[in-house]
N, C-alpha and C positions, 0 to 999 in steps of 0.2 A: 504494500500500500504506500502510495507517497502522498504527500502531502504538498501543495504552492504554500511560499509564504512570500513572493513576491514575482515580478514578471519573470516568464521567463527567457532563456538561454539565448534563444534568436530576438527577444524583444532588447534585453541587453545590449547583445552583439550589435543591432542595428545602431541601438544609441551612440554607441562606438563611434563606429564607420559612418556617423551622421556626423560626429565633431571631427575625425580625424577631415572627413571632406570639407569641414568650414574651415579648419584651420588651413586646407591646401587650398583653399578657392582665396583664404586673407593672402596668403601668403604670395600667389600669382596676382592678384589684385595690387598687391606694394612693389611687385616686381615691375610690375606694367606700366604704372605712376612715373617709374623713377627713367622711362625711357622718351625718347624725344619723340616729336611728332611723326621724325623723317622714319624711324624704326618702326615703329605703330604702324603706319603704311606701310613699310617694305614687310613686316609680319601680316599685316591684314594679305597683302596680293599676293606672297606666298600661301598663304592659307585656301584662299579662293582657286590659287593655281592645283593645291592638291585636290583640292573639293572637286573643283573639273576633271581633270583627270580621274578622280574614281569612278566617277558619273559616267565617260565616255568609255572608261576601262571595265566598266560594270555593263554596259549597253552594248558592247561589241562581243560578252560574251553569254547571251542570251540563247536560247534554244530556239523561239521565235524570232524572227527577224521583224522588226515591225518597221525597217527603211531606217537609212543611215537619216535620212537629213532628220526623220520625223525625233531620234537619238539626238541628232547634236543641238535640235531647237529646245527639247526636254530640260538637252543638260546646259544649255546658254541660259535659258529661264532661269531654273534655281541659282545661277551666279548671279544673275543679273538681280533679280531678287535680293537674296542674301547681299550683295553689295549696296544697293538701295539703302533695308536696312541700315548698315552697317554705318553709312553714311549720314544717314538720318542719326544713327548715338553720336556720331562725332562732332554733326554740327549743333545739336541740341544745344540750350541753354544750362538745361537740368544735370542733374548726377545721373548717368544711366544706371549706375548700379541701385539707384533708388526704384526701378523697374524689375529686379529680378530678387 
């Protein structure tokens, strides 16, 4: 027979992995602060370049074919998309991190 005398095992563990991830989100959050604007963009378009490429590298190897162009306009939309965004937190007035 056992008995709870409080949450358990996995409710813990979550607890965990819930603080170890804020402290790793503060911690890329102060890292990112302390860089210039020109880096912030060269990591933003690196970012979008790998985003692309999975998208096209994911789409070319499909079982069905559903047409290259109909693949690369798919995968131009979500960059183009995501950049928008991305664009819009930069130029805001606000804290973006006050959004997440």
């Amino acid at each position: 027979m056992s008995t709870r005398t409080g949450s358990s095992f996995y409710d813990d563990m979550w607890d965990e992995f819930l603080v170890v991830a804020k402290d790793f989100v503060d911690d890329v959050v102060d890292w990112m602060q302390g860089l210039s604007d020109l880096e912030q963009l060269m990591g933003l378009c690196i970012f979008i370049l790998i985003l692309f490429l999975l998208t096209l590298s994911n789409s070319a190897n499909r079982d069905k074919d559903p047409g290259r162009a109909r693949s690369f306009v798919g995968a131009f939309m979500l960059v183009v998309t995501f950049s928008f965004v991305a664009g819009l937190m930069i130029d805001t007035p606000y804290d973006p991190r006050n959004f997440l």
